[in-house]
N, C-alpha and C positions, 0 to 999 in steps of 0.2 A: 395495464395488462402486460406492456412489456415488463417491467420490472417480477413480474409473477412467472413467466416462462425464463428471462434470467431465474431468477431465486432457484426456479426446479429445475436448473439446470446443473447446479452444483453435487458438485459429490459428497453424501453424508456418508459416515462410517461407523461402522458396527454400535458403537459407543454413544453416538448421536452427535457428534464433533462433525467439522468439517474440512476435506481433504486440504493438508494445509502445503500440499505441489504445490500449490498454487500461487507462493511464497514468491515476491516481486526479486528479494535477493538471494541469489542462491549461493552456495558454498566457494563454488567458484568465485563468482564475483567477489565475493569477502575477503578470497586471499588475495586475489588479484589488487584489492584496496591496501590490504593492509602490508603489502612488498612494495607498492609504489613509493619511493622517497618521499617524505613529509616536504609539503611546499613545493612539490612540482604535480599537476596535471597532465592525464595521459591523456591524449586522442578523444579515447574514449567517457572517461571521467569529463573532459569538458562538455561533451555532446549530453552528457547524462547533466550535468549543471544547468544546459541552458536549457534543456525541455524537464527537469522537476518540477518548477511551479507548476507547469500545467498538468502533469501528473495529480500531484496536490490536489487540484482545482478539478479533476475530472473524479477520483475518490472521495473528497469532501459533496460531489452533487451525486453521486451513488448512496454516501451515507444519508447525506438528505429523503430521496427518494426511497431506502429501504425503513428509515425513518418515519416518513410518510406513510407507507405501507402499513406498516403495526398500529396505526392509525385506525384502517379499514376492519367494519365486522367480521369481514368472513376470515380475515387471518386471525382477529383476536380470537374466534370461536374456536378454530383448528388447531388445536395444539400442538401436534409437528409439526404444522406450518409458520407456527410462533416461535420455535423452540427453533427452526431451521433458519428466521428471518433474525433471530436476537444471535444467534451464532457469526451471521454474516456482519451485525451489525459488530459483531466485538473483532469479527477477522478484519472489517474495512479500519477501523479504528485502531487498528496494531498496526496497518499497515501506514496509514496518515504519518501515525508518531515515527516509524522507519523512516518514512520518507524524508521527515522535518529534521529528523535529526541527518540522515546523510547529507540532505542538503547543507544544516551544517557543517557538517565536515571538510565538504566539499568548498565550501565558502573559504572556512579557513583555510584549507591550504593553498586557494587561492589567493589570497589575501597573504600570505607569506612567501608566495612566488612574485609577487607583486612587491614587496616591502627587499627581498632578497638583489632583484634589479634596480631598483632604485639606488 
C-alpha cells in the first residue's frame, strides 16, 4: 500500500509524462563535474562515490517494488494507474543507468588520481 500512495504522489503533466524536477543531477551539478580537473576529486565528488552504491541499491528496490506492483489487479485494471506506474518504472530506470554510469566516472577519475601519485 505504501508504494501506491508513493506512486500518487508524483506529479503527472498535461501529457501523461512525469515531472522530470525530480532529476537526481541537476544542471549544476554537471558543470560543476565537468570543470573539476580529470583525475582529481572534489570534497564533494568523493562523498557522492562512497554513498552511490547505496543509492544504486535503494533505486533498483523501488524498481523492484514498482515492478511488483504492475503485478497487482487493481493497477493492471486502471489504466492511469498503469500508465503512471510504467512511467515511473522507465523514470527509476533512467535514473539507475545515470547513476552507474557517474559512478563510473567517478571511479575513473579516481583511479587516475591514484595512478597520478604513485
Amino acid at each position: 500500500m505504501a508504494i501506491l500512495n508513493k506512486i500518487n504522489s508524483f506529479q503527472t503533466l498535461p501529457n501523461g509524462g512525469v515531472d522530470k524536477k525530480r532529476s537526481d543531477c541537476s544542471k549544476v551539478q554537471r558543470k560543476k563535474a565537468e570543470a573539476s580537473p580529470k583525475g582529481k576529486l572534489t570534497y564533494g565528488e568523493k562523498k557522492e562515490l562512497e554513498q552511490i552504491e547505496g543509492k544504486i541499491g535503494e533505486l533498483e528496490t523501488e524498481l523492484q517494488q514498482l515492478n511488483h506492483s504492475l503485478e497487482s489487479s487493481g493497477i493492471a485494471q486502471n489504466p492511469d494507474q498503469l500508465q503512471l506506474v510504467c512511467s515511473q518504472v522507465a523514470l527509476i530506470e533512467n535514473r539507475i543507468e545515470r547513476a552507474y554510469l557517474r559512478w563510473e566516472e567517478l571511479e575513473k577519475s579516481s583511479a587516475a588520481k591514484k595512478k597520478q601519485s604513485a
